[in-house]
GUNUKOL-507800 format. One record per atom (N, C-alpha, C): x, y, z; residue in three letters. Coordinates in steps of 0.2 Angstrom, whole numbers, padded with zeros to 4 digits, always signed. Layout:
N
XYZALA;...
This chain:
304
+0439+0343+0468UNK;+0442+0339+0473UNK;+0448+0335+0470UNK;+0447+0333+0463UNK;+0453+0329+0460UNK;+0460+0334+0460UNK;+0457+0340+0457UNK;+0462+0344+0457UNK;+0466+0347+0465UNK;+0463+0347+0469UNK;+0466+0349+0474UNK;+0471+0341+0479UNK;+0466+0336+0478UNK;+0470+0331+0479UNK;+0480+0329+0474UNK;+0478+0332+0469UNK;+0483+0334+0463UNK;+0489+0336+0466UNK;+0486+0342+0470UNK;+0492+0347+0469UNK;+0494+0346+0478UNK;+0488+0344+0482UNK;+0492+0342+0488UNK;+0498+0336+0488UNK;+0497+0331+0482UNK;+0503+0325+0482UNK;+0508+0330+0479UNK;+0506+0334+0475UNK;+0511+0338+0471UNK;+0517+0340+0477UNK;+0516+0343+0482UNK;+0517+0348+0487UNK;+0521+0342+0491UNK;+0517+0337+0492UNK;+0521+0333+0496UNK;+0527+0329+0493UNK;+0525+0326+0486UNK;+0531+0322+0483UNK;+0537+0330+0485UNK;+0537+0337+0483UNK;+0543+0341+0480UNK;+0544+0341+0487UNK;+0543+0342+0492UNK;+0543+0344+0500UNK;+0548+0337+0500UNK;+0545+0332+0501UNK;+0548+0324+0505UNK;+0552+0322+0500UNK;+0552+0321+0494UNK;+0558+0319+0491UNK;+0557+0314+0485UNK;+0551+0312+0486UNK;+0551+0305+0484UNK;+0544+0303+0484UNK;+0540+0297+0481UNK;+0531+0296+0481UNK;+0533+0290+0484UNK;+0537+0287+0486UNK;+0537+0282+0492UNK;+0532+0287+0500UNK;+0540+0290+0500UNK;+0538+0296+0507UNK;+0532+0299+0508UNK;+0531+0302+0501UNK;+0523+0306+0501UNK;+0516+0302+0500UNK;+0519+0293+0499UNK;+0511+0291+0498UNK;+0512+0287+0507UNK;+0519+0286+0509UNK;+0518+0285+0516UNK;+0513+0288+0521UNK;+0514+0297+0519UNK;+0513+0298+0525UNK;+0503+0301+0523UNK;+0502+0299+0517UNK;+0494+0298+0516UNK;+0492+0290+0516UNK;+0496+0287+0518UNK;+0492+0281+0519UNK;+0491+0277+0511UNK;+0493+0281+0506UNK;+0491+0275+0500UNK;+0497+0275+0497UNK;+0494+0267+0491UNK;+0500+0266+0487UNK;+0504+0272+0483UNK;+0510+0272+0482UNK;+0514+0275+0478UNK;+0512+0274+0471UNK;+0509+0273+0469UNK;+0505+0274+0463UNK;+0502+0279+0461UNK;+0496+0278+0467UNK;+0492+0283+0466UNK;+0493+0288+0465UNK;+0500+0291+0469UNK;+0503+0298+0470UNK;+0506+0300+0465UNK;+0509+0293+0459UNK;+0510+0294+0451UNK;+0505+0296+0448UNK;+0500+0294+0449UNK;+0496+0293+0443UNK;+0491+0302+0445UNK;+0493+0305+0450UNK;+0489+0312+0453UNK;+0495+0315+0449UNK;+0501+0314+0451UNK;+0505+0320+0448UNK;+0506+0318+0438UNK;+0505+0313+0436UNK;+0502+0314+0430UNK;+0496+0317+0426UNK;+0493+0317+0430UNK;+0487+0319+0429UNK;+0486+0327+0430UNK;+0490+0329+0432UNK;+0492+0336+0436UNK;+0497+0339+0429UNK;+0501+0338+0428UNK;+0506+0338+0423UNK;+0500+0339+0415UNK;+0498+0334+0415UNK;+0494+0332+0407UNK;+0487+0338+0408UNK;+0487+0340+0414UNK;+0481+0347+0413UNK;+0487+0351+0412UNK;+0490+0353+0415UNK;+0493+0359+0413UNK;+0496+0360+0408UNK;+0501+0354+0404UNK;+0503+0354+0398UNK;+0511+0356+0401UNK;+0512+0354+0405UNK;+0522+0358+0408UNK;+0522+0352+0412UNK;+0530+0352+0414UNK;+0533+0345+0416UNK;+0535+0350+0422UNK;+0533+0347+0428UNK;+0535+0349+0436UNK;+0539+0346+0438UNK;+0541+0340+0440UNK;+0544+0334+0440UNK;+0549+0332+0436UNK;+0557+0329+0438UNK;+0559+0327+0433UNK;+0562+0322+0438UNK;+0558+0315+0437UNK;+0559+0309+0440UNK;+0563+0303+0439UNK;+0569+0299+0442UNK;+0573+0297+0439UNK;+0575+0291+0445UNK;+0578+0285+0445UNK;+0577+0278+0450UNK;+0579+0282+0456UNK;+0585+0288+0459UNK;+0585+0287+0462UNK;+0585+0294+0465UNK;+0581+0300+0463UNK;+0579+0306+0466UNK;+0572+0309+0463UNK;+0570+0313+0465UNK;+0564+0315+0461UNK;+0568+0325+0462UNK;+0567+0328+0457UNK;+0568+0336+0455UNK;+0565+0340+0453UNK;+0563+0346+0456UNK;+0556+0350+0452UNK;+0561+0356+0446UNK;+0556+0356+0441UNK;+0558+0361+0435UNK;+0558+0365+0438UNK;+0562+0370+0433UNK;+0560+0377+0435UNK;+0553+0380+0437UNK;+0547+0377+0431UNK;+0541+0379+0431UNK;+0537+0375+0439UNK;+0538+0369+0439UNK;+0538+0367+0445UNK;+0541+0370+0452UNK;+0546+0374+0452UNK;+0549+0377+0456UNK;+0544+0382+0458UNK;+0540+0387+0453UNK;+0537+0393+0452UNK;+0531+0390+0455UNK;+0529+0385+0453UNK;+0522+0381+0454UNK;+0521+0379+0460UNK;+0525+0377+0464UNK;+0526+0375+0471UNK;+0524+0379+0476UNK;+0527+0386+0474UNK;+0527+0391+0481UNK;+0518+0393+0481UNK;+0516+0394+0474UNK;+0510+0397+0473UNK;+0506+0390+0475UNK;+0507+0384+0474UNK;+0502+0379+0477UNK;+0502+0378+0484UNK;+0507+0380+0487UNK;+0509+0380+0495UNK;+0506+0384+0499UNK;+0504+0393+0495UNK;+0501+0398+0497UNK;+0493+0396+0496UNK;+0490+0394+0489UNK;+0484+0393+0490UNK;+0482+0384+0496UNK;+0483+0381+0496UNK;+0483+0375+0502UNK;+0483+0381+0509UNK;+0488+0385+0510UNK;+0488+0388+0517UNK;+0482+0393+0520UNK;+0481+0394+0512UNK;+0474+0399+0512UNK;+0467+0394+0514UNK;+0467+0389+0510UNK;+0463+0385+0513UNK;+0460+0383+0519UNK;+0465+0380+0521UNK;+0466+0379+0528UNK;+0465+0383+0533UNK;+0467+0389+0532UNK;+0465+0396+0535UNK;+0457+0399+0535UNK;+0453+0396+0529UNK;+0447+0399+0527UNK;+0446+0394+0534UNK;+0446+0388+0532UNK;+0444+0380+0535UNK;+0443+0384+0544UNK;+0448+0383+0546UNK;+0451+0386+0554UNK;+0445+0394+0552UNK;+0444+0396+0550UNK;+0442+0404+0551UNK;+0434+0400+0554UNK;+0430+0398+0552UNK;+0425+0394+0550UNK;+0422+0388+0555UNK;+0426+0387+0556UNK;+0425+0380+0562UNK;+0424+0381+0567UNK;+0422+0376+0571UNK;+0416+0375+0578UNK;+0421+0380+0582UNK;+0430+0378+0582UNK;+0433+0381+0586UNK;+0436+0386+0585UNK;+0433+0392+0579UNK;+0436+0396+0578UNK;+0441+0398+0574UNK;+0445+0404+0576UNK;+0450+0405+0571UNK;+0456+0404+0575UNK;+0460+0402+0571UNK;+0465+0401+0576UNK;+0472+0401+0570UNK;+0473+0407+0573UNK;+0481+0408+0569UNK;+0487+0406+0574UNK;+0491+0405+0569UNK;+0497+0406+0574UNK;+0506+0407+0571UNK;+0511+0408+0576UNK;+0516+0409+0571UNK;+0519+0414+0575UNK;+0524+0418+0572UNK;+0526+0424+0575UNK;+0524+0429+0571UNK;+0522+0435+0574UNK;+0523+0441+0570UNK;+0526+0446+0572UNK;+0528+0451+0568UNK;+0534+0458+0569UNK;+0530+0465+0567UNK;+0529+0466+0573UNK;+0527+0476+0566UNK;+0532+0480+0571UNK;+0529+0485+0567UNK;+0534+0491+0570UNK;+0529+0495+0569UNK;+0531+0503+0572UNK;+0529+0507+0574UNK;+0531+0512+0574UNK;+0530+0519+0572UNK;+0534+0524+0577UNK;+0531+0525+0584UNK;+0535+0526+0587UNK;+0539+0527+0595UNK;+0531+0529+0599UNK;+0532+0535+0597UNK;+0526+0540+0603UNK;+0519+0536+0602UNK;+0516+0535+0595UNK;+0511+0533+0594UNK;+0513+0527+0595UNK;+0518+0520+0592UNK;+0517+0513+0596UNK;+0515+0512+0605UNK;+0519+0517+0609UNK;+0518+0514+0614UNK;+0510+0517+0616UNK;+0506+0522+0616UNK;+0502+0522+0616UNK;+0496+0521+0613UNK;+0499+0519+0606UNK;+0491+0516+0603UNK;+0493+0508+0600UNK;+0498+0507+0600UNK;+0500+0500+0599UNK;+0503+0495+0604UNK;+0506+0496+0608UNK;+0510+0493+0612UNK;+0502+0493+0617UNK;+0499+0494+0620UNK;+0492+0491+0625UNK;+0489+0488+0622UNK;+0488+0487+0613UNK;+0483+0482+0611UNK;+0487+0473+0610UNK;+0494+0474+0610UNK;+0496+0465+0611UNK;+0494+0463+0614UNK;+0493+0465+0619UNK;+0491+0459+0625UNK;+0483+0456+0624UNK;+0478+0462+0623UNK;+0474+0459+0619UNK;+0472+0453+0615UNK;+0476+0456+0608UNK;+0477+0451+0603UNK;+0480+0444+0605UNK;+0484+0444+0609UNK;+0488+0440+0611UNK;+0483+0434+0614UNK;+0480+0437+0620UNK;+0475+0434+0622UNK;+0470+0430+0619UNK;+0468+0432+0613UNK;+0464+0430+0609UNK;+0466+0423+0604UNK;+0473+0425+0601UNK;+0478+0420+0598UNK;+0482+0417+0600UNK;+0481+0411+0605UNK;+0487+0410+0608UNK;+0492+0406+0607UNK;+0492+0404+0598UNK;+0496+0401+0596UNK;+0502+0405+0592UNK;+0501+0411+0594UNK;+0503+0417+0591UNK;+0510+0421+0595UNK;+0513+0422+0593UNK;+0519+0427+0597UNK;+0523+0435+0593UNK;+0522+0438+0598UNK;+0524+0444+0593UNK;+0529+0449+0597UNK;+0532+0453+0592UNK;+0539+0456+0591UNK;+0536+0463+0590UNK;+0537+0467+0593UNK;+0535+0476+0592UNK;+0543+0478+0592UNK;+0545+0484+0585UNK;+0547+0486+0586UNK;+0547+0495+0586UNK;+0549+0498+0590UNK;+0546+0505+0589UNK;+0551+0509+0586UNK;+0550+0513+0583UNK;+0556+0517+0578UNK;+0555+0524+0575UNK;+0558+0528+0577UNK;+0557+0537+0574UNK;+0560+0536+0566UNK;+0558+0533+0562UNK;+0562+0531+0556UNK;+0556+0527+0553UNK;+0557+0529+0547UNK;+0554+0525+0541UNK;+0556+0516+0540UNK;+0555+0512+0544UNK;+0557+0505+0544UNK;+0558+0503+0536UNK;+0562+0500+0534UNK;+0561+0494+0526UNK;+0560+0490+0530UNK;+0549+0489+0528UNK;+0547+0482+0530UNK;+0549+0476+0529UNK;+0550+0475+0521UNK;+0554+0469+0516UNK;+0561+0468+0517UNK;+0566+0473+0518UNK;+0572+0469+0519UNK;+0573+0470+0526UNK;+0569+0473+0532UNK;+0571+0471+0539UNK;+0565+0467+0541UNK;+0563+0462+0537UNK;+0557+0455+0539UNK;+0554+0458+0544UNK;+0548+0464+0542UNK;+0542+0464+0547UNK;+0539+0463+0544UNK;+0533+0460+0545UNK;+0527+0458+0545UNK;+0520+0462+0542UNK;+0520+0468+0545UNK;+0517+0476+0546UNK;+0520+0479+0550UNK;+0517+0487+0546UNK;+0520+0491+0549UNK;+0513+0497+0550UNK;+0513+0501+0554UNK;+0509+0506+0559UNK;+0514+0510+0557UNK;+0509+0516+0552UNK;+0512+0522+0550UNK;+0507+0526+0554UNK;+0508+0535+0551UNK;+0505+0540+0553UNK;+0507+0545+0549UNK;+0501+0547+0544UNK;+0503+0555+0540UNK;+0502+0550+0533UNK;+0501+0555+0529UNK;+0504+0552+0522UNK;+0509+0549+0519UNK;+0506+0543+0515UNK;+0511+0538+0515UNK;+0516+0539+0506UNK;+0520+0537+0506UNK;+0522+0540+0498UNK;+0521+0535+0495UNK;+0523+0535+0487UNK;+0520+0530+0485UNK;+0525+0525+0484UNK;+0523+0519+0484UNK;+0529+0511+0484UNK;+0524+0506+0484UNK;+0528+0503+0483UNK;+0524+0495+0480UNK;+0522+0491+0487UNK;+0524+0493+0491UNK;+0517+0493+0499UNK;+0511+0492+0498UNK;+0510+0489+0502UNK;+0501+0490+0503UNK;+0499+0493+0507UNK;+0493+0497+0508UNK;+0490+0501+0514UNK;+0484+0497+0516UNK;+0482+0498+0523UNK;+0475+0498+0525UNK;+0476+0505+0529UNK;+0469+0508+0527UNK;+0469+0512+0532UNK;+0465+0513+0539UNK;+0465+0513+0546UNK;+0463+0513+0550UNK;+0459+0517+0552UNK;+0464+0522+0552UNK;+0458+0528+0554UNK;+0462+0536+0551UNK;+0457+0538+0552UNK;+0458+0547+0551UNK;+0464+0550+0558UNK;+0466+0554+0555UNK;+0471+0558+0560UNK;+0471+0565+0557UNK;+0468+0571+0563UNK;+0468+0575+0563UNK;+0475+0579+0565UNK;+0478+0584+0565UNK;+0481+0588+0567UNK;+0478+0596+0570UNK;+0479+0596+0576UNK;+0475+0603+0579UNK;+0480+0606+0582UNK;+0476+0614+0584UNK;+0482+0618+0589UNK;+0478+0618+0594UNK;+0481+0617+0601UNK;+0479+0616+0608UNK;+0483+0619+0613UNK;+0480+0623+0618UNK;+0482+0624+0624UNK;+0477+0623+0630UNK;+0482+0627+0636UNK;+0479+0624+0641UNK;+0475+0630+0643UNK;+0467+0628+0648UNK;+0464+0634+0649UNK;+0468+0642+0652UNK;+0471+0639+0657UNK;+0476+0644+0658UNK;+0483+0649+0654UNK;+0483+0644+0651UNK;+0486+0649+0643UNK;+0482+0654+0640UNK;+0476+0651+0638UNK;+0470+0655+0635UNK;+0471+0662+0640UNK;+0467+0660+0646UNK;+0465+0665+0649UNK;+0471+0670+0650UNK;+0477+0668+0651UNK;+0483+0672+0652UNK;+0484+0676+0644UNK;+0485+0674+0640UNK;+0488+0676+0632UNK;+0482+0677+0629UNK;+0475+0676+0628UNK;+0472+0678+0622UNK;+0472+0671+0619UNK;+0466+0670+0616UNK;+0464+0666+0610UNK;+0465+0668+0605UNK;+0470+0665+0600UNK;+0470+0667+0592UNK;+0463+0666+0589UNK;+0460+0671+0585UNK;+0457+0670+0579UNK;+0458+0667+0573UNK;+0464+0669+0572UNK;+0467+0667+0565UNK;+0474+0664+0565UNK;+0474+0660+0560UNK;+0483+0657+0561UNK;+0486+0664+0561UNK;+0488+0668+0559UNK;+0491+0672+0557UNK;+0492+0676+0566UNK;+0489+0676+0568UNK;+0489+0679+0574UNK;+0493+0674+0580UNK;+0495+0668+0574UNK;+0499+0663+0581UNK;+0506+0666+0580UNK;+0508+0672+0577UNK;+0515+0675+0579UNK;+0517+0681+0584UNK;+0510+0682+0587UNK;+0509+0687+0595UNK;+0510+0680+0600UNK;+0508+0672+0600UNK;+0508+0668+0606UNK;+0514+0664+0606UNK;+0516+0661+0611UNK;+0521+0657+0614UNK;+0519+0649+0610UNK;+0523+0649+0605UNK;+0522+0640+0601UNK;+0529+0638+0602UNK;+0523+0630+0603UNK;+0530+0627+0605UNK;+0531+0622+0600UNK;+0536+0621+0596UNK;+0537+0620+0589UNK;+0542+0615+0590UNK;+0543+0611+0586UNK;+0547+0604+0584UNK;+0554+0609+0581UNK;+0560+0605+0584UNK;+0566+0609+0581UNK;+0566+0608+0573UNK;+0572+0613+0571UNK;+0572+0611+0565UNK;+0575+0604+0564UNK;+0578+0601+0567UNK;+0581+0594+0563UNK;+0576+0588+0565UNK;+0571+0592+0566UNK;+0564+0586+0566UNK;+0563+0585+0558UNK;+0557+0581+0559UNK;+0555+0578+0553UNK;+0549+0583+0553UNK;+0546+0590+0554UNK;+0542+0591+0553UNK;+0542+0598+0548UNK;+0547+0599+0543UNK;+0548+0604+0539UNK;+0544+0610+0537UNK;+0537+0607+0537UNK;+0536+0612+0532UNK;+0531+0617+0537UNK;+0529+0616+0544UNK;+0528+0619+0547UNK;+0520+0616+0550UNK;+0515+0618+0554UNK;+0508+0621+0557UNK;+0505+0621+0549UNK;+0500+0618+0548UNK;+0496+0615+0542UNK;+0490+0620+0541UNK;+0486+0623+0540UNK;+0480+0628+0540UNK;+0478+0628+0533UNK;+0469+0627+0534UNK;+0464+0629+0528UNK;+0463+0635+0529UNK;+0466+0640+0523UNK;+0465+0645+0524UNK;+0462+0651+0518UNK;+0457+0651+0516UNK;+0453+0653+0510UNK;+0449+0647+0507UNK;+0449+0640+0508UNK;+0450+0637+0504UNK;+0457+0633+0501UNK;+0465+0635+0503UNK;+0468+0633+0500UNK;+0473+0630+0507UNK;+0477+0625+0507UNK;+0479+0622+0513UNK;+0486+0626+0513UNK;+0489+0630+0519UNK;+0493+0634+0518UNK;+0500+0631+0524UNK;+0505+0632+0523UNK;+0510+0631+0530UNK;+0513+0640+0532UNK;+0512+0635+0540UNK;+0517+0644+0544UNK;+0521+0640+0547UNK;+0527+0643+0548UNK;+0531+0641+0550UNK;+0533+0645+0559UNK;+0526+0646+0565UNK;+0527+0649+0570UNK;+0534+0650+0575UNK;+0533+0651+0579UNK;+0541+0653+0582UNK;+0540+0654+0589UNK;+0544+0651+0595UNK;+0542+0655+0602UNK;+0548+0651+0606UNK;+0550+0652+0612UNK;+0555+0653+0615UNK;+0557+0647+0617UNK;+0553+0640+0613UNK;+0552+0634+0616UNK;+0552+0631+0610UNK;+0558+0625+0611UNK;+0555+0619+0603UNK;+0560+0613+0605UNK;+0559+0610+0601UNK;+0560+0602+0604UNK;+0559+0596+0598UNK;+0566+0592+0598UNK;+0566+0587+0594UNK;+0560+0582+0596UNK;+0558+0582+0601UNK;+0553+0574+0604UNK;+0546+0578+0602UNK;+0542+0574+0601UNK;+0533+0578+0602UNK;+0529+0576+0608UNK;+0534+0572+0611UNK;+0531+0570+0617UNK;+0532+0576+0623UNK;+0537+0578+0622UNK;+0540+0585+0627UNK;+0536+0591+0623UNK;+0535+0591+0618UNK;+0531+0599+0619UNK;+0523+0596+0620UNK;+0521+0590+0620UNK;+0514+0589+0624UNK;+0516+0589+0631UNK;+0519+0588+0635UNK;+0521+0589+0640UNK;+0522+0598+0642UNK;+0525+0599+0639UNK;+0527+0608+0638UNK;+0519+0611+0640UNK;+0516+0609+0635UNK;+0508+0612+0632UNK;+0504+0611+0640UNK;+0506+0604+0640UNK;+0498+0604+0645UNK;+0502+0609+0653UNK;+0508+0609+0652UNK;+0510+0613+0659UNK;+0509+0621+0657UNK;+0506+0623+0653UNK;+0502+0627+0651UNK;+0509+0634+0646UNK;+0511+0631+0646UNK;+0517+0634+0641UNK;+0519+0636+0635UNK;+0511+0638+0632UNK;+0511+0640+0626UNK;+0505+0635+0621UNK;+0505+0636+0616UNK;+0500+0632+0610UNK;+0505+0629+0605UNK;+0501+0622+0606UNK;+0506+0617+0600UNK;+0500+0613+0597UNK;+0505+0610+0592UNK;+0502+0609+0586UNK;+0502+0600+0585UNK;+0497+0597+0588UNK;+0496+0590+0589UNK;+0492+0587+0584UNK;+0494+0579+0584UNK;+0490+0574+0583UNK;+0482+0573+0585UNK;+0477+0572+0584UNK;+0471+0569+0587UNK;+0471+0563+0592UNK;+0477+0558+0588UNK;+0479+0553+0594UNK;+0483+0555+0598UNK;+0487+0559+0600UNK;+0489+0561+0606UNK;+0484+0566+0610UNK;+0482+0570+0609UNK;+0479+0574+0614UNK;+0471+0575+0614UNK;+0468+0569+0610UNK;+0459+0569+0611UNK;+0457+0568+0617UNK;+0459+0564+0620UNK;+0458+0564+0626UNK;+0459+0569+0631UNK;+0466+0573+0631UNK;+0465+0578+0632UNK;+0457+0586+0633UNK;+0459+0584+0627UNK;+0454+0588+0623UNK;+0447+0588+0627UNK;+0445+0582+0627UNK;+0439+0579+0629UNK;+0437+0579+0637UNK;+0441+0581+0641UNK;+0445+0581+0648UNK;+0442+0585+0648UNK;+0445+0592+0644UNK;+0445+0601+0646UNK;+0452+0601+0649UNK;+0456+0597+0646UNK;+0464+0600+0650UNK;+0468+0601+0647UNK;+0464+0602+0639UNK;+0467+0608+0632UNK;+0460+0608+0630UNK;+0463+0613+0625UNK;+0459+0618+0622UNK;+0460+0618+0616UNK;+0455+0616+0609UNK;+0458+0615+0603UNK;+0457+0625+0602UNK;+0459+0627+0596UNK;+0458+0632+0594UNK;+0460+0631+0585UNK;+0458+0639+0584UNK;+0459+0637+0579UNK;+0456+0634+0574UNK;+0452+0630+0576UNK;+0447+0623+0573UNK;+0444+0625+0568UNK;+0441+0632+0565UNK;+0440+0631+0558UNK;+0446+0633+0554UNK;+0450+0633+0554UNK;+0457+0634+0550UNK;+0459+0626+0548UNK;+0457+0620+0551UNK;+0462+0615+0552UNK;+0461+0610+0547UNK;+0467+0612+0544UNK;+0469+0604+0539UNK;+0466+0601+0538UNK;+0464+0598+0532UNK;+0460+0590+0533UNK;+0463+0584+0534UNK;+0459+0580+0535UNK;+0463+0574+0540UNK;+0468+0568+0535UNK;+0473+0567+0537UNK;+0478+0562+0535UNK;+0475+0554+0536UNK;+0480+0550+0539UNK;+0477+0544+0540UNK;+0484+0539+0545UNK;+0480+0535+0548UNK;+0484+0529+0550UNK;+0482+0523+0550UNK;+0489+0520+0546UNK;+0486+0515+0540UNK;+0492+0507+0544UNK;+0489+0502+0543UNK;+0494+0498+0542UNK;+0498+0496+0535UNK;+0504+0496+0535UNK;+0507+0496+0529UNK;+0511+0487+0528UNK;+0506+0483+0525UNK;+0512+0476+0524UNK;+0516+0476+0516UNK;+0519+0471+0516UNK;+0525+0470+0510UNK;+0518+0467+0505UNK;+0520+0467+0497UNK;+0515+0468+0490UNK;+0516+0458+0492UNK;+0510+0456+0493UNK;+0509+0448+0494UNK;+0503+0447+0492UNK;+0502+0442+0488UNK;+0496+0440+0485UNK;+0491+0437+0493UNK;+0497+0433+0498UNK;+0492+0430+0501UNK;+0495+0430+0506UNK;+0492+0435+0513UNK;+0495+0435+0521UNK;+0494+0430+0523UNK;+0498+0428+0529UNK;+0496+0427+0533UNK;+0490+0426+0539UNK;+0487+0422+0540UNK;+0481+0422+0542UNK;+0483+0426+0550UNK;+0489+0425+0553UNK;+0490+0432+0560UNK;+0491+0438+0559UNK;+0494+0440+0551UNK;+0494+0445+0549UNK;+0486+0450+0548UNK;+0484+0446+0546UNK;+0476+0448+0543UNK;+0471+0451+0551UNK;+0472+0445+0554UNK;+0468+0446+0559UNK;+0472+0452+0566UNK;+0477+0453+0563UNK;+0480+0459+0568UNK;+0478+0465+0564UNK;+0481+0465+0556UNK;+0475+0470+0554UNK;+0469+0472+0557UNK;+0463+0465+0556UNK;+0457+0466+0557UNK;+0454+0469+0568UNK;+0461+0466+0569UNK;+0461+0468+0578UNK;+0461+0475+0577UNK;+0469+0479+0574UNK;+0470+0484+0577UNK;+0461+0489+0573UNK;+0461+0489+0569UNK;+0457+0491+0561UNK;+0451+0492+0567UNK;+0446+0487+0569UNK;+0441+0488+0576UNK;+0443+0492+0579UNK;+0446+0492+0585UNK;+0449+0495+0590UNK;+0449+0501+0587UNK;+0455+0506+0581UNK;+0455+0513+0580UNK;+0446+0516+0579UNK;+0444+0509+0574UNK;+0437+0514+0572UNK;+0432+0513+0577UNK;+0434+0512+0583UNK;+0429+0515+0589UNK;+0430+0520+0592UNK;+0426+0527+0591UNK;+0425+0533+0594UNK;+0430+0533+0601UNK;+0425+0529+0604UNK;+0426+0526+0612UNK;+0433+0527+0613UNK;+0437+0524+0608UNK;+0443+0519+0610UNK;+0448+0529+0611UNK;+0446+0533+0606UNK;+0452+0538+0607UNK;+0451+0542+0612UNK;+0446+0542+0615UNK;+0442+0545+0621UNK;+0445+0544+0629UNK;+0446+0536+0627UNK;+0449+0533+0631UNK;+0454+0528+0633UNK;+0458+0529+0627UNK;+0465+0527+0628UNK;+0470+0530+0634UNK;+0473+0525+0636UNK;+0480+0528+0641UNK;+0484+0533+0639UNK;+0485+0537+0642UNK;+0491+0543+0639UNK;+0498+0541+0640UNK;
């Protein structure tokens, strides 16, 4: 306790200016507030402080020492609040981003949720076909899909994401069911153009060894949302997310195929900036979205 009293006068002398102002606004003499930040000083063996009639100045080391005793107190305070009679109670703004197709239907329906829950909380969604810089465009987290590269990021991962090939029953019954990927160069696919971000083609386990084809058919399309549109008007077979078309799936208003050839599963992850210590909105949006994916339920029955 001595210690932590220590380093909250600490915090208040560097913040207020002065051990007048910081023993003000705890109610005691200006002494006492000397005699914690000396005693703070003489444990450590560094001068934080450089005190003079008429300002008070933090060292360097003090400078350093401040941000990290600013973060442990806010941790605290947050375990405290996590804990108590009334709950947890975050607040603040937060920012994530998304991309586009997957933010609005698997991110954009659960703010209001959370939101309801933290009301001292406000949030900023931005949705984006691009790879956001979390750190220098100030978001908070970010909601990925697919393999993530490597960088000084942090990941959580949410859940699994599948990619399958799907049609409509009508397709089937008109064209044939492929057996084999190989045989998706006799059907109508409807393929991501080339100046998508989808290169290297349709993904398949094939022997044993994960193989790309690159199919072809008289329909293709920058957006993924327009060939899932294409698809279910029965227009060929494409090559989808688990989160876009399970529910589908699950209806009978596609047709997975192909299923023992399929990829194994990727992931969607929230991705925040390398921080010793989140914020407590941050965490708990985490822990919101992170519930919500890992129930079966939730992809079965999300909005399309």
């Amino acid at each position: 306790m001595d210690r932590l009293k220590q380093i909250e006068s600490f915090i208040a002398v560097a913040t207020k200016g002065s051990l007048t102002a910081a023993a003000q606004a705890e109610g005691v003499a200006p002494a006492v507030i000397g005699r914690r930040i000396d005693g703070l000083e003489e444990r450590l063996g560094v001068k934080l402080l450089v005190r003079t009639t008429r300002r008070i100045t933090l060292t360097h080391e003090g400078s350093a020492f401040l941000e990290d005793c600013q973060r442990i107190v806010a941790d605290i305070a947050n375990a405290e609040a996590s804990v108590s009679a009334g709950g947890v109670k975050a607040s603040g703004h937060l920012r994530i981003t998304a991309p586009a197709g997957f933010g609005r239907r698997h991110v954009a329906p659960l703010v209001p949720q959370f939101l309801a829950l933290h009301q001292d909380v406000s949030l900023s969604l931005n949705l984006a076909d691009r790879v956001v810089d979390i750190v220098n465009e100030g978001f908070d987290c970010a909601v990925r899909v697919g393999d993530l590269p490597d960088s000084s990021l942090v990941s959580v991962r949410l859940a699994d994401n599948r990619r399958l090939c799907v049609a409509t029953p009508a397709y089937l019954k008109r064209a044939g069911t492929p057996q084999h990927p190989q045989e998706l160069g006799r059907h109508a696919c409807l393929t991501l153009s080339s100046d998508a971000s989808q290169t290297r083609g349709w993904a398949f386990q094939i022997d044993g060894e994960l193989t790309h084809l690159r199919p072809s058919g008289r329909l293709d399309c920058s957006d993924g949302q327009v060939l899932h549109a294409w698809c279910l008007q029965g227009l060929g077979i494409a090559w989808r997310s688990t989160w876009e078309v399970e529910q589908q799936v699950a209806s009978g208003q596609l047709v997975e195929v192909l299923g023992a050839y399929a990829a194994p599963p990727n992931g969607i992850y929230a991705v925040v900036p390398q921080r010793k210590h989140l914020p407590l909105r941050v965490r708990l949006w985490i822990d919101f979205i992170k519930h919500s994916y890992g129930d079966p339920a939730y992809w079965r029955g999300a909005s399309p």
